[in-house]
C-alpha positions as CSV (number, residue, x, y, z in Angstrom):
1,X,86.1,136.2,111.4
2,X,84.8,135.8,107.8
3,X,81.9,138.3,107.2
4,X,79.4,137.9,104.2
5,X,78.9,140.8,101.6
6,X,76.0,142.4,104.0
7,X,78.3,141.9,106.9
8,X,81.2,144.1,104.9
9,X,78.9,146.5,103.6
10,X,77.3,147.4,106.7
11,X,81.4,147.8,108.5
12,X,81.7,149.7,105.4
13,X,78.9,152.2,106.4
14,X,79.6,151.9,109.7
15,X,83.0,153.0,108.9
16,X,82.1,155.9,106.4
17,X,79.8,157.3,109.4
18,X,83.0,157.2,111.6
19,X,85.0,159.5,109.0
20,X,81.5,161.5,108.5
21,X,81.5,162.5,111.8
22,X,85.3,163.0,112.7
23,X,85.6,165.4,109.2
24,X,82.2,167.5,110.7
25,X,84.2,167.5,114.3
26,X,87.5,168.7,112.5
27,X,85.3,171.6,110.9
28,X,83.2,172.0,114.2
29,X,86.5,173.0,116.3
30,X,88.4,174.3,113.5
31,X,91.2,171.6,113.7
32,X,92.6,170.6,109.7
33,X,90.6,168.1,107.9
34,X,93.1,165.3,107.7
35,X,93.9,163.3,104.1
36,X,90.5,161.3,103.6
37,X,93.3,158.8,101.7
38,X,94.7,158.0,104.6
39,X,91.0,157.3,107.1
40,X,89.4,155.2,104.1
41,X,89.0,152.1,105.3
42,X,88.3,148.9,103.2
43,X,87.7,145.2,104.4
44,X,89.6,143.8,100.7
45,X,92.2,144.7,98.1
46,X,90.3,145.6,95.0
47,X,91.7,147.6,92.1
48,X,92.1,151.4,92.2
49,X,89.5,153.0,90.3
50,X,90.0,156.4,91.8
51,X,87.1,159.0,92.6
52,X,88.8,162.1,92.5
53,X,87.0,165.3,91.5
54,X,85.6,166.3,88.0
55,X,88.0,167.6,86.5
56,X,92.0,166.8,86.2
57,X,94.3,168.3,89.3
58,X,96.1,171.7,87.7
59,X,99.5,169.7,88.3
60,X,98.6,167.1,86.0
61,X,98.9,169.5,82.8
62,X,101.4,168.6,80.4
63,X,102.2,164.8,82.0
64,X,100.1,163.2,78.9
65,X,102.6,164.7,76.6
66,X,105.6,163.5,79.0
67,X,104.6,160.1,79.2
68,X,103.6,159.8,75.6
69,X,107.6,161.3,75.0
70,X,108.4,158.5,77.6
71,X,106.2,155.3,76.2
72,X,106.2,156.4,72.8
73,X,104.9,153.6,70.9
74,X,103.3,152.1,74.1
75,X,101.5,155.2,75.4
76,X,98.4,153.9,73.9
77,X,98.8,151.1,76.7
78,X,99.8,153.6,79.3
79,X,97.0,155.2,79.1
80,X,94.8,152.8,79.0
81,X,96.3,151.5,82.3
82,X,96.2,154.9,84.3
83,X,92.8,155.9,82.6
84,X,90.5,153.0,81.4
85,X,88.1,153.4,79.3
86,X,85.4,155.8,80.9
87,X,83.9,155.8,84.9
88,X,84.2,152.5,86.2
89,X,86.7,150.9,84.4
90,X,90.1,149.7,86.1
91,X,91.9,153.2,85.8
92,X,95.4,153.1,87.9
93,X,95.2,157.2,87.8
94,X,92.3,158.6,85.5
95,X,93.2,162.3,86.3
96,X,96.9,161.5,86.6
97,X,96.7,163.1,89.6
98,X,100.8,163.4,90.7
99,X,99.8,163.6,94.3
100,X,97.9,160.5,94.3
101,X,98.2,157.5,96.9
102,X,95.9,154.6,97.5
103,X,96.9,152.2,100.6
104,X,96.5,148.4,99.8
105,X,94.7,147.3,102.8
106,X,95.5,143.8,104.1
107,X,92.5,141.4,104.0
108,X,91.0,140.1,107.2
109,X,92.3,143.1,108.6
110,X,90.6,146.4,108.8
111,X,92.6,149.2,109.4
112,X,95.5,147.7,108.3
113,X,97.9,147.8,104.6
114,X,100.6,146.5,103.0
115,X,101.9,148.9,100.5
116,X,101.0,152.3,99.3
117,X,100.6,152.8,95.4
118,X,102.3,156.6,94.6
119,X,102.1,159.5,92.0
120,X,100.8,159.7,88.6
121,X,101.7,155.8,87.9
122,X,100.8,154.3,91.8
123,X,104.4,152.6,91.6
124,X,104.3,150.5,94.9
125,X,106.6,151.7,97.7
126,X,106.7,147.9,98.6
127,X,107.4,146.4,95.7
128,X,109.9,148.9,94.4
129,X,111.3,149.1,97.5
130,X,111.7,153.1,97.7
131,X,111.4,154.5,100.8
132,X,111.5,158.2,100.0
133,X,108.1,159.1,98.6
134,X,108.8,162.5,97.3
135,X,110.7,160.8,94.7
136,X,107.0,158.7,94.2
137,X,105.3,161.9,94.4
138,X,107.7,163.6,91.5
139,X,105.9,162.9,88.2
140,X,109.1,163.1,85.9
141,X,110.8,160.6,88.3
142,X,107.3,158.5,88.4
143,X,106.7,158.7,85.3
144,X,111.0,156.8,84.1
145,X,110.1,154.6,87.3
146,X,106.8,153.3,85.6
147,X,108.7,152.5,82.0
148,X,111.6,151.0,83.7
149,X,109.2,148.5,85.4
150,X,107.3,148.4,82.1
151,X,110.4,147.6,80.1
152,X,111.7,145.2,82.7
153,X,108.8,143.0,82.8
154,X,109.0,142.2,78.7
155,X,107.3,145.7,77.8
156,X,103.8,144.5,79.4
157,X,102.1,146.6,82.6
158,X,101.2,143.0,84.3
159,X,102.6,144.8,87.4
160,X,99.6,147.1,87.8
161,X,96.3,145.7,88.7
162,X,94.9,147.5,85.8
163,X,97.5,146.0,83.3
164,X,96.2,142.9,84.0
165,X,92.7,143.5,84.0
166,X,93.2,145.1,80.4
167,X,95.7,142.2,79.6
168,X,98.3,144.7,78.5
């Protein structure tokens, strides 16, 4: 079923009155509030331009000076990958939020994804194949993971979305 934009923004409401309601019935009975990550629902893959709070996550102080010490001449680029250049931009991680995951939903198919992007970088469990996340979820590691794909693939970010939206 092919749906027009209308038709997608209305399954998108529909769907963000489905989360509405089950968050308000988590607080209702007192039962945890789940990861709102994992319920958001999209109909297509578009790149991650996060929506986190305000303010940077207290675990993301001192990772600017890590990954300048770990890009060194091409933290300019790294930076401009992971935080764009202001609010809706293409921004893999504008808070460099460690803990972050976004799910790459498959499209045609709601509810479903192919790949999660991890950690301060969103390195793809898929295409890195790494199955252990905590080793996503650790910056330092994330952090060496991201410049070995950067200096594998001729010392350009085409791997992220962002990277080749900013053609870096």
């Amino acid at each position: 079923m092919k749906l027009n934009k209308k038709g997608k923004q209305d399954i998108t409401k529909l769907g963000l009155l489905i989360t509405s309601v089950f968050f308000a019935g988590c607080i209702w009975t007192g039962l945890p509030e789940p990861d709102p990550i994992i319920l958001q629902a999209k109909i297509e893959p578009t790149p991650t331009l996060l929506t986190s709070t305000d303010s940077p996550p207290v675990e993301s102080v001192g990772l600017e000076d890590e990954i300048k010490e770990v890009f060194g001449e091409h933290a300019d680029k790294a930076f401009l990958i992971l935080k764009g250049r202001g609010d809706g931009t293409c921004a893999e991680n504008r808070y460099l939020d460690p803990k972050a995951k976004n799910r790459n939903w498959i499209k045609g198919q709601p509810g479903k994804y192919s790949s999660t992007d991890w950690g301060v970088f969103q390195i793809n469990d898929h295409w890195q194949g790494v199955t252990n996340t905590k080793f996503l979820l650790d910056p330092s590691i994330n952090i060496r993971m991201a410049w070995r794909i950067f200096e594998d693939s001729g010392y350009t970010f085409k791997m992220w979305t962002c990277g080749k939206a900013w053609g870096v």
